[in-house]
C-alpha positions, 0 to 999 in steps of 0.5 A: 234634303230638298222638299221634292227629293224627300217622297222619291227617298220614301217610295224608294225606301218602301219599294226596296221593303217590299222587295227584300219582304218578298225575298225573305219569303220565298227564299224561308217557304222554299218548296211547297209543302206538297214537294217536301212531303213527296220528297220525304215519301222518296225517301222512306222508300228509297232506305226501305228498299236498301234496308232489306240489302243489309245484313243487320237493317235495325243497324242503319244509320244514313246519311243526307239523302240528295233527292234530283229530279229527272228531266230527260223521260224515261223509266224513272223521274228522281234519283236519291243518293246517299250512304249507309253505315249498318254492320255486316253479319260479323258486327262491324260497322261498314259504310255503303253507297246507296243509289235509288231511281224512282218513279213518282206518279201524277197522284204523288205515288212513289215506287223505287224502280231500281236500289244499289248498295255497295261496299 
């Protein structure tokens, strides 16, 4: 390699360094650590609300919870979807879809504005 080529491969080298350190951080930070604490409020509010659908609440076992957030304006701003296995009043094991609306203030208070839970 020629004595000219030899800084352009440096620079290169280095600029592909940070680019790939850059990559890595925002692909390992993600989300804010402020989303993710008003993401995991959605969503203890979304089980507390069809918790107390279930005939046997201490029961409950969900499953991921998928947060989306709500871009067209209207009553609420996120939907939270998952299941629920819990057992009904003669002690089987039931799964259950389970469909929270939301709505999230600018001060990160999180009220559940509508639940479903159906077998």
């Amino acid at each position: 390699m020629g004595a000219s080529k030899q800084p352009r491969m440096i620079i290169a080298v280095a600029a592909a360094v940070v680019v790939a350190a850059g990559l890595a951080a925002w692909l390992l930070i993600g989300r804010s650590p402020s989303a993710d604490s008003r993401d995991d409020k959605m969503v203890s509010a979304c089980q507390q609300s069809a918790s107390v659908q279930l005939a046997s609440p201490d029961s409950a076992n969900f499953g991921p919870m998928a947060v989306e957030p709500l871009t067209a304006p209207g009553e609420y701003t996120h939907k939270i979807s998952s299941w629920v296995e819990s057992k009904n009043g003669l002690g089987a094991t039931l799964r259950s879809t389970v469909a929270c609306h939301l709505r999230v203030d600018d001060g990160g208070n999180v009220q559940v504005v509508s639940n479903v839970t159906s077998g």
